[in-house]
N, C-alpha and C positions, 0 to 999 in steps of 0.2 A: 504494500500500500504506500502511496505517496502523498506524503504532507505537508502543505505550505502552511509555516509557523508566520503569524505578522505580530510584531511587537515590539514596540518603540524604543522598547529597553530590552537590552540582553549584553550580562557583564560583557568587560570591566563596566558599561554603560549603564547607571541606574542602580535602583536596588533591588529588595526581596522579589517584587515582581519579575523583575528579568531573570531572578536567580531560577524562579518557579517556571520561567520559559525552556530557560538552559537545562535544568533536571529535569522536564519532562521530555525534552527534543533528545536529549543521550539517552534516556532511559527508551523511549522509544526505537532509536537507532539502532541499539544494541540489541535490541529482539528483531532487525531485519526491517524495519520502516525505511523506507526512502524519506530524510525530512532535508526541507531547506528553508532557512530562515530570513525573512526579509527584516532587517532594524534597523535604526539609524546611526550615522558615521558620525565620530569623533575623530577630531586632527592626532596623529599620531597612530593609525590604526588601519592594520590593512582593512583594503572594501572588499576582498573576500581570502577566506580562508575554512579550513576546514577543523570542527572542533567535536574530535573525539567521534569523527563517522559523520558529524552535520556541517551540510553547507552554509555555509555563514555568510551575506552578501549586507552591507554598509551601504547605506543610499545617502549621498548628499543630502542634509537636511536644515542648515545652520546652525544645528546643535552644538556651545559653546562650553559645556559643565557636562561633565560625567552623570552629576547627581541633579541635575534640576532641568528641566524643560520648560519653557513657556507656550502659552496656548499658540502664536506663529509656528513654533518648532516641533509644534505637535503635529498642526495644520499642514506644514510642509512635509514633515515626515508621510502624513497621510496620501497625499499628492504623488509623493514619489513610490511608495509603497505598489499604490496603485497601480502607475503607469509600467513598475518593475512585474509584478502581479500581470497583467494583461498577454506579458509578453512568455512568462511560464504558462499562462495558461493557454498559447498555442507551442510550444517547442515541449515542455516537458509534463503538464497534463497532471496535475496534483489531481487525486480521487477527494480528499478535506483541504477546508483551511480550518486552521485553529488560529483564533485571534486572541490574545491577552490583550486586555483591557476594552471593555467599549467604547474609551475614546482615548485617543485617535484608531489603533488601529481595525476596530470593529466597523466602522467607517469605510473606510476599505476593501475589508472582507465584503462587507452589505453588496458594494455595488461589483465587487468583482464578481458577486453571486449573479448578480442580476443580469451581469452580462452572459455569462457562459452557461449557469445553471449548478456550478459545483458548491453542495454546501458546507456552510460553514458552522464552526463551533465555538461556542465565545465565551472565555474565562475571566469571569470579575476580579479581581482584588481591592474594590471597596473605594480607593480614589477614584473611579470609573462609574459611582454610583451618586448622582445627586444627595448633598447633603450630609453627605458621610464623613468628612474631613471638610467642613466648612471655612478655616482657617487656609485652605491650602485651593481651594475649587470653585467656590460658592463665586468669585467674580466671574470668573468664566460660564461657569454652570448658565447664566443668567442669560448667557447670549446664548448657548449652544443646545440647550436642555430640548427645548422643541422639537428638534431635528432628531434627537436619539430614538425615540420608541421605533420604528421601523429596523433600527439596528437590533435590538433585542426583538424583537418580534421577528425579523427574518432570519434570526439564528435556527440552525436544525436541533441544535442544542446547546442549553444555556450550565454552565457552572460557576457556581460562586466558591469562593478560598475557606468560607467560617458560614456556618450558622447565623452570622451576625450579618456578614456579607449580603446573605440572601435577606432576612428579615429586612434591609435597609432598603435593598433593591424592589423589594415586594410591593413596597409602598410607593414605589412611580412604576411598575411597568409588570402588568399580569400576566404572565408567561412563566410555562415550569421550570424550575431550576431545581436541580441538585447540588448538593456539595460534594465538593473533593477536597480535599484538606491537603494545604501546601505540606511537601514530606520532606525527610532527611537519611540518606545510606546509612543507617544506625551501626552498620558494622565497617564504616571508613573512615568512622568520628575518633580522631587519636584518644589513645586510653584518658581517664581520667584521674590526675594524680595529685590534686589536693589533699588534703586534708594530713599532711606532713611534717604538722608542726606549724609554729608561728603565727601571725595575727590570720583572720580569716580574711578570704578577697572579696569582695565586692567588684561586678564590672557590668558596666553599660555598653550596648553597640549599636550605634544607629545612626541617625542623620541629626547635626545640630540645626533644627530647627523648631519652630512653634510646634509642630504636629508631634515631636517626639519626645519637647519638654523637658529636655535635661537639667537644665538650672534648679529643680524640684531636688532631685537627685545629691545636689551640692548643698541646697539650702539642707535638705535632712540630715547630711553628714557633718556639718557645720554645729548639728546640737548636741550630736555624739561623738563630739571629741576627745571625751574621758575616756570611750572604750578601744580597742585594742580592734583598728580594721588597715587592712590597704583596699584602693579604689583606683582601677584603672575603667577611662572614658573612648572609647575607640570611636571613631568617625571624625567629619567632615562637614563644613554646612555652614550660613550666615554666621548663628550664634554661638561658634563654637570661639572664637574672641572674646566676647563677653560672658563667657563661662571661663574663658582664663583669668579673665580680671577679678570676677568672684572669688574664684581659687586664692589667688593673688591676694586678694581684699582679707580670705577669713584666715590665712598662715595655715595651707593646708598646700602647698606647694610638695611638699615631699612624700605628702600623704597619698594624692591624687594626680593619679599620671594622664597626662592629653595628649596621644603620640600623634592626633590627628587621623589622614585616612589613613586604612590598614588593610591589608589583602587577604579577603575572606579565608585565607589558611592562617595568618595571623590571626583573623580573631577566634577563628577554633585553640590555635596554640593559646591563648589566654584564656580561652573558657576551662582547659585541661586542669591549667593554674589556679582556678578561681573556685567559688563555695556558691556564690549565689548573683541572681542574674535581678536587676531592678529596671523595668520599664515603666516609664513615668505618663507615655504617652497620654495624648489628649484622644485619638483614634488609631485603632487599628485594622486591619483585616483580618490577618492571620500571620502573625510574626514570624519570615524564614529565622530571625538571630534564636527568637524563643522556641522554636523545634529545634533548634541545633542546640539550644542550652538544654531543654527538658531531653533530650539525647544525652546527650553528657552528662545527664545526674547533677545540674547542678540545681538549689532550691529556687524559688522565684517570687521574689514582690513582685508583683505586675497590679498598674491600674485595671479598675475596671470595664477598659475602655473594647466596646467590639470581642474581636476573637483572644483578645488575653482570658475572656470569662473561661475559653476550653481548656485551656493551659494548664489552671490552675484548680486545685481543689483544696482550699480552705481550710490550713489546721492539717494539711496533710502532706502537702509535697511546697507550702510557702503559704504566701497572703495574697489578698486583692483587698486594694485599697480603691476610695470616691476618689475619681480624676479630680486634678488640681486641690487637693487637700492632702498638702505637708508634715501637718501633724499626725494623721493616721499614717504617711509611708515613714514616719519617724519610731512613729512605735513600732512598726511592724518590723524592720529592720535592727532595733534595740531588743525587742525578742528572737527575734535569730542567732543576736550578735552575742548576746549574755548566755546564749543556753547552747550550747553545743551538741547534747545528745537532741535536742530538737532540728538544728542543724542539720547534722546527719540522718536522721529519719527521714527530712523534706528530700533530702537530695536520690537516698535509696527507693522514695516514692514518683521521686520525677524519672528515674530510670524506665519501673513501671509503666509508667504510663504512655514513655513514648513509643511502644510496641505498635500504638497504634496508627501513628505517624512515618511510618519505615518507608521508605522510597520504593523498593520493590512492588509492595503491594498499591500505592498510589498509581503508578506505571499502569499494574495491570487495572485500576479501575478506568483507566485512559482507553487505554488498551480496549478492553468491554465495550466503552463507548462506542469508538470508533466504527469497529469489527458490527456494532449493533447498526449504526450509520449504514454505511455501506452494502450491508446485509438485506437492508429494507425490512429491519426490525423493527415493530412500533412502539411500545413505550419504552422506558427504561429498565434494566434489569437493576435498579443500584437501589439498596434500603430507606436510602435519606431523598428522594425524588420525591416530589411536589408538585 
C-alpha cells in the first residue's frame, strides 16, 4: 500500500506532532508501506532525503523557526503541498493520504481528494481544533474557522491524539472520530537509572512559550528551596529568556539548568537521569515528552490541562494539579520531594501504565485503519470509535 503523509511538521521541524508523523510513517514502513512524506523546508536541510525507509521531500514554504509557524507559512506550506500532491498523484499513485493536523495540511488532502478521488485520513492533535489552545490559535481560528468543516467532513476517516482531542473537536464539527493515542518504542527508551543516590531531579521539556507555561515551574521551585532537588529545563521558545532572568532573579542559577534546544535523544538521556516529569501547560493534546516520561518510569505533576488527565492517575503514579495554580503544583511537588518511598511507587506505576502506549501496537491500530480503508470496510473495527 502507498501512502502520502502531508504534514507541516516532521522533525528536526516542529514538535510532538511531527514526532507523531515521523513514528507513525517508520512504523508503517517497516511493515512494507510505501510512504512518502510531503512537509515543509527549513534553510539548512536537504529537500529530500530518505528517513529510515520514508521518502522525505521539503517544499519551499518561508518557514523561518524550526518551532513556530505562522498562519502565511502554514498557508504556503498548504499551496505547495498541494501542487507537490497533484503531481504524485499522476506518477506515483498513493492508495491514502494521511494528513496531520486539519490545518494547514488537511486542507490539502480535502482538495487533493477532490481532485483524483483518493481518500484521505486526518489526524488531530488538538492545535488543529478551534478553541483548544486559544493563546496560540484563536487569532487565526477567527479568519479560517468557516472554511474547515468540509475538511473534517471529507475525511474517510477522522482520529484524534487524546480523549480530550476529540471531546474539543466534537463541539464544532459532527463527524466520527476515534482515538489513537500518540505512542513511544517502550523497548528503545534507554534504561532508567535514577534513583542512585543524591538530591532527586526534576525536568521539564517543551516549548518556552505561553501554551507550555514554564515560568509556573520556576515560581514553585523558588518556594522549595529548603529541600534537596536538581531541575533541568530543556527546550527552546520566546520565553525561554525570561525564564532565565527568573532563575537569575531567585539565586537558583546552579540549581536549574536551561541548556536551551536539545535533541530528542538528549532529552530521553535526561529523562534516564531524572525522578519526575512536571508539565505546567495551559493545553495539551497528548504529550509525545509525557509518553516518553511515563515510558521511563519517571512520576508526573502534570496540569490538568487536555490529554495530561490520561497520563496520570492521582495518588498513584504522581499528581494533577488546576492549570495556572502554583500553589497546588507547589505542594504536589513538596510531597514527592519529602517522601521518597512515594516517589518510587509513582514512578514503578508510571512504568505500568505505559504498556498501553507502546509504539508497536499504535502502528498496528494504523495499520487496521488503513487495511479497513482500502478494503471497503464500513465502520471501524477500533473500541474507542464514535
Amino acid at each position: 500500500m502507498r501512502i502520502l503523509v502531508l504534514s507541516h511538521e516532521f522533525p528536526p521541524v516542529g514538535g510532538g506532532g511531527g514526532r507523531v508523523a515521523q513514528d507513525i510513517a517508520i512504523g508503517l514502513a517497516a511493515r512494507g508501506y510505501e510512504i512518502r512524506v510531503l512537509t515543509a523546508h527549513l534553510d539548512g536541510l536537504a529537500l529530500v532525503e530518505d528517513v529510515a525507509g520514508v521518502r522525505v521531500e521539503r517544499l519551499p514554504s518561508g518557514r523561518k523557526s524550526a518551532f513556530r509557524a505562522g498562519l502565511a507559512e502554514m498557508m504556503s506550506y498548504n499551496w505547495q503541498a498541494f501542487q507537490a500532491g497533484r503531481k504524485l498523484l499522476r506518477t506515483w499513485k498513493p492508495d491514502v493520504i494521511h494528513a496531520h493536523f486539519a490545518v494547514p495540511a488537511g486542507a490539502a488532502a480535502f482538495a487533493l481528494s477532490r481532485l483524483d478521488g483518493v481518500p484521505y485520513v486526518l489526524t488531530v492533535h488538538l492545535g488543529d481544533v478551534p478553541g483548544a489552545v486559544p493563546e496560540k490559535t484563536d487569532r487565526w481560528f477567527k479568519w479560517i474557522q468557516p472554511f474547515t468543516p468540509p475538511i473534517w467532513q471529507g475525511a474517510t476517516r477522522v482520529v484524534a491524539v487524546s480523549e480530550f482531542t476529540r471531546h474539543m473537536a466534537r463541539q464544532h464539527y459532527n463527524v466520527p472520530m476515534q482515538v489513537i493515542p500518540n505512542g513511544v518504542e517502550l523497548s528503545a527508551l534507554p534504561a532508567h537509572i535514577s534513583g542512585e543516590g543524591g538530591a532527586p531531579r526534576v525536568v521539564f521539556a517543551g516549548r518556552f512559550m505561553e501554551q507550555k507555561n514554564p515560568a509556573h515551574l520556576v515560581q514553585a521551585l523558588t518556594q522549595l528551596q529548603e529541600l534537596s532537588w536538581e531541575c533541568a529545563m530543556l527546550g527552546d521558545g520566546p520565553l525561554l529568556e525570561d525564564v532565565r532572568k527568573t532563575v537569575r532573579g531567585a539565586g537558583l542559577d546552579e540549581r536549574i539548568r536551561l541548556p536551551g534546544w536539545v535533541t530528542p535523544e538528549q532529552v530521553l538521556n535526561e529523562f534516564a537521569h531524572s525522578d519526575l516529569l512536571v508539565l505546567p501547560s495551559r493545553s495539551e493534546g497528548l504529550s509525545v515528552v509525557g509518553v516518553q516520561a511515563l515510558g521511563m518510569g519517571l512520576a508526573m505533576v502534570l496540569s490538568d490541562a487536555g490529554g495530561n488527565l490520561e497520563l496520570v492517575r492521582p495518588g498513584e503514579n504522581g499528581f494533577l494539579f488546576p492549570v495556572g495554580n502554583v500553589q497546588a503544583l507547589t505542594s504536589q511537588l513538596k510531597c514527592l520531594l519529602e517522601n521518597p518511598s512515594m516517589l518510587q511507587s509513582a514512578q514503578i506505576k508510571s512504568s505500568e501504565m505505559a504498556k498501553q502506549y507502546d509504539l508497536p501496537s499504535i502502528i498496528s491500530d494504523y495499520e487496521k485503519l488503513f487495511s479497513n480503508l482500502t478494503s471497503g470496510a464500513g465502520a471501524l473495527d477500533h473500541p474507542q470509535s464514535s
